[in-house]
N, C-alpha and C positions, 0 to 999 in steps of 0.2 A: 528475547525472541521477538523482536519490535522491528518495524521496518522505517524507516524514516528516510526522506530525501537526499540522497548524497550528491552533493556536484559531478559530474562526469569526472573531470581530472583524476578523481579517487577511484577509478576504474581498470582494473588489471589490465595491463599490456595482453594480447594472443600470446605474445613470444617468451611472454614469463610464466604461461603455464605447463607446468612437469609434464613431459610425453605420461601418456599413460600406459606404455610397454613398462616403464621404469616403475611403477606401480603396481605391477603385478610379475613383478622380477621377485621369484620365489627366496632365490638366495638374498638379496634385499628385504624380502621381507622378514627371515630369521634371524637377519643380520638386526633389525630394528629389535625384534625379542630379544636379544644382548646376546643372543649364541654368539660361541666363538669356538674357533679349532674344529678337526674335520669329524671328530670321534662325535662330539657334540651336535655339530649340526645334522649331522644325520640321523642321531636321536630325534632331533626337534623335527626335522623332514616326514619320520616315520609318523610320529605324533600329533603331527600340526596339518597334516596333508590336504586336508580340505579346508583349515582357515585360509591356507594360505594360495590356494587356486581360487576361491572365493572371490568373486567383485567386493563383496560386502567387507571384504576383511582389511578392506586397502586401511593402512597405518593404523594397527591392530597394538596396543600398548604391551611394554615388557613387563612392569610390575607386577601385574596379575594373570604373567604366562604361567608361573607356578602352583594357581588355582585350579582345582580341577571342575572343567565344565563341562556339561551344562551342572549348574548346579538341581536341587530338589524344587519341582515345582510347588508353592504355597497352595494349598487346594483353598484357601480363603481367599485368594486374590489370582483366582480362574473361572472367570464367569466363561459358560461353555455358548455364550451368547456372545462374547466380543471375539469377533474372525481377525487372525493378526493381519497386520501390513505385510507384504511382503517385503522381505529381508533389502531388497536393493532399494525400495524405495526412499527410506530415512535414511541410506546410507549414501545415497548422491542429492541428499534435498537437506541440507541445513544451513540453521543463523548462528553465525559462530566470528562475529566481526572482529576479533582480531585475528582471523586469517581473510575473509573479503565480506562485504553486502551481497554476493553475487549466491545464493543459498547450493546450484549445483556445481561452484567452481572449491567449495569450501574441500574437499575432499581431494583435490588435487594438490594443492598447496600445504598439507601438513608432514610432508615427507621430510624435509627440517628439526621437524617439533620434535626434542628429547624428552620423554619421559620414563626412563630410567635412565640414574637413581631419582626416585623425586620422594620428597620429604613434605609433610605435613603437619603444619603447627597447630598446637591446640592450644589459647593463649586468654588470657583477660579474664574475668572474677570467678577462677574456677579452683578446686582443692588442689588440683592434681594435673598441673597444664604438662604438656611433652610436645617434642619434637619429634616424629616417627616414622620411620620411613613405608612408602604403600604396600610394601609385600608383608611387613611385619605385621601394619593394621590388620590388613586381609585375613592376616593369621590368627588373630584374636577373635575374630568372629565366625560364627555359621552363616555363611550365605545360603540364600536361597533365590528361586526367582517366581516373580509376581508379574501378570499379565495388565498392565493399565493403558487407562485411554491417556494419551496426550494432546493437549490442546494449547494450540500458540494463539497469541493473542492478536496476530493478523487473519485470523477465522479460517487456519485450517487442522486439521489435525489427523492423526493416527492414533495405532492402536500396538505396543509392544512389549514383550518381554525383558523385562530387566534383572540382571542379577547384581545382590547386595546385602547388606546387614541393615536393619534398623538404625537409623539416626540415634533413638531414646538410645541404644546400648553404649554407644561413646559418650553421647553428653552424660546418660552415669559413671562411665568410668571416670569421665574426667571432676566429676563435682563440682557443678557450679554451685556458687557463692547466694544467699538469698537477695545479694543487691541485685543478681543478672537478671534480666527482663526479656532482654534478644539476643538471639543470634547473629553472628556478620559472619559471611562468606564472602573470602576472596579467590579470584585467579588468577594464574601466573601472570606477570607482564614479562614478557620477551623480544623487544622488538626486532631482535637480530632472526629470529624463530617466527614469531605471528607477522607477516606482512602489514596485516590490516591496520597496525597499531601506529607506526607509522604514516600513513593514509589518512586515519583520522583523529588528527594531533588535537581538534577539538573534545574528544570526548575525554572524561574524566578518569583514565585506565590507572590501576586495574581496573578491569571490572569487578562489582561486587554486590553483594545479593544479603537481604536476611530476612529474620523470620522471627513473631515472637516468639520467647522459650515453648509457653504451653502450646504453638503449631508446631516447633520444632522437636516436640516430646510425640505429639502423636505418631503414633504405631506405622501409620502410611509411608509418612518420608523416609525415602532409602536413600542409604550412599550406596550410591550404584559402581561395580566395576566391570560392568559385561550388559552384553546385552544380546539375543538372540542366540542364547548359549556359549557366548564365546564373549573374549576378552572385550572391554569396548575399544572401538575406534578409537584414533585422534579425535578426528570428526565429531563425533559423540561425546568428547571433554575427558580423553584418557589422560591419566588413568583412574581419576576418581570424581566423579558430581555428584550433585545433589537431586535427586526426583521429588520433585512435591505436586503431586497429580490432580488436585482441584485448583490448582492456580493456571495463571496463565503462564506458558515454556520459558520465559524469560526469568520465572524464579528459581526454574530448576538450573542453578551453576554450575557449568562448567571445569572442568580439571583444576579443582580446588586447590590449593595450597596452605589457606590460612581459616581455620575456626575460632571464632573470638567469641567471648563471653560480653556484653556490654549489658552496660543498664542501661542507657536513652537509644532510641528508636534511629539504627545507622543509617548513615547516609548512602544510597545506594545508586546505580549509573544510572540506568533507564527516569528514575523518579528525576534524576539530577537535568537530564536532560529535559526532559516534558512531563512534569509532575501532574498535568491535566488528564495525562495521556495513558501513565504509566505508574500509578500511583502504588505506594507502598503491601498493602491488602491484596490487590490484585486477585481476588477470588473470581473463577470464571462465573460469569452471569449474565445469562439472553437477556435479560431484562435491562442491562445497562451499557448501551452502544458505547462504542470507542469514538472519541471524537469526530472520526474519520471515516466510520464502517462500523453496521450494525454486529451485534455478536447474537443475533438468534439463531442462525445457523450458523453451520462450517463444513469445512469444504476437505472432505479424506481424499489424500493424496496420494494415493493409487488408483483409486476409480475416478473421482472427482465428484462425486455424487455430493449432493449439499442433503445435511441431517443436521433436525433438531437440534441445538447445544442445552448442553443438562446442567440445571445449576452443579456449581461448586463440581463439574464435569463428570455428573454422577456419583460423586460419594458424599454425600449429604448424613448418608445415614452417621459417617465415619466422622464428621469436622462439625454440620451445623452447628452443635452443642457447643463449638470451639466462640461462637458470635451472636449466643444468647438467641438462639433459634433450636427447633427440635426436641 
């Protein structure tokens, strides 16, 4: 979720952006949920009627059409004090650079992106590694959905609903080993599919994210497959991320592929690129500016009003304990 300089050249053509009639091409859109045959889609039409009239729902993923949403709201993570975003505005405002830097063109460009079938590896020093595909996962858990603040680490943020299972329940299933220490998340690389990746042959793709084990245990982090009741977006990293809500947006990954067990502390893209800048912990903190720009406030993206930023983005109560604090 980092912004950095890009040269111009690495700037989308006009003429290479999708009409956005073709994006809310309803039969297009059921067609992307893998429907097929006419018996079928008209099920899905009945069904799906208002994701798919939706602005919000433009490249809505297939894997987790056969979950049923909205799921149960967590009454432990509904504070009746955070007013959501509204639904359009994360959904035309994202950092997702391997489809563009440009954060309201990212949402135009993922009409490409296949996500189903897509498969999920769970791999490196664990009892019980697999290979799984995302509707199976989905189906081993209770989802639920939890209302959290998110906050990028170019000082703006939002407030929304996500739906998901707890991290802790897969990293038990799968057993890690007592040498693992961290977690590595990877994302798809596709360059025939993500634009961006192409564009910027400098960076270090995949991209890739981790976590110590004991943050990647606490209760907070979700694998998210929806969000605002409904499937996630491409946009959003369908059909499966990572939410970790006291960090800054760049650790929550994107449309994972790959969960790795490691013992030493992975190497990750943003650290790789400006380790001064984007450092591994990444816990949000007013107290300690970005190289570039202060982080003691930020800036909600739908009003634009600048507010306070809370340590650890408000949940303190839930992680300090995680950094010998609390």
């Amino acid at each position: 979720m980092a912004n950095l300089i890009i040269p111009p050249r690495w700037r989308i053509p006009e003429h290479d952006v999708t009409p956005e009639a073709v994006f809310r091409n309803r039969r297009q859109f059921l067609r992307d949920l893998g429907f097929a045959g006419t018996g079928l889609l008209a099920a899905a039409s009945f069904g799906l009627a208002h994701a798919a009239d939706a602005p919000a729902a433009t490249g809505t993923n297939s894997p987790a059409a056969g979950v049923k949403y909205p799921a149960p709201r967590n009454p432990k993570f509904n504070d009746p004090a955070l007013k959501l975003t509204p639904e359009e505005y994360p959904a035309h405002y994202n950092n997702f650079y391997e489809f563009s830097t440009t954060k309201d063109r990212v949402y135009r460009l993922v009409d490409k992106f296949t996500t189903d079938p897509w498969t999920v590896e769970i791999t490196g020093l664990c009892e019980k590694p697999m290979t799984v595909d995302a509707r199976e996962l989905l189906a081993q858990f209770p989802l639920e959905e939890r209302v959290y603040r998110f906050r990028c680490v170019e000082a703006w943020a939002m407030i929304v609903p996500w739906t998901g299972f707890p991290l802790a329940r897969l990293i038990e299933k799968a057993q890690p080993k007592s040498s693992a220490k961290f977690v590595k998340f990877v994302t798809a690389k596709r360059p025939d599919q993500m634009p961006g990746i192409e564009r910027l042959r400098g960076y270090p793709w995949p991209y890739a994210e981790g976590l110590r084990l004991d943050e990647a245990m606490n209760d907070l982090v979700l694998v998210a497959s929806g969000i605002y009741g409904k499937p996630l977006p491409k946009q959003h990293g369908a059909p499966l991320r990572i939410v970790v809500p006291w960090k800054y947006g760049y650790k929550s990954i994107k449309s994972i592929v790959r969960i790795e067990f490691v013992a030493t502390q992975p190497e990750t893209l943003w650290e790789t690129l400006s380790p001064e800048e984007y450092p591994f912990e990444s816990n949000v903190n007013p107290a300690v500016p970005h190289p570039r720009w202060s982080q003691a406030t930020e800036r909600l993206i739908d009003t634009g009003d600048r507010v306070p930023t809370l340590p650890y983005n408000g949940y303190g109560e839930f992680v300090s304990k995680l950094y010998g604090k609390g």
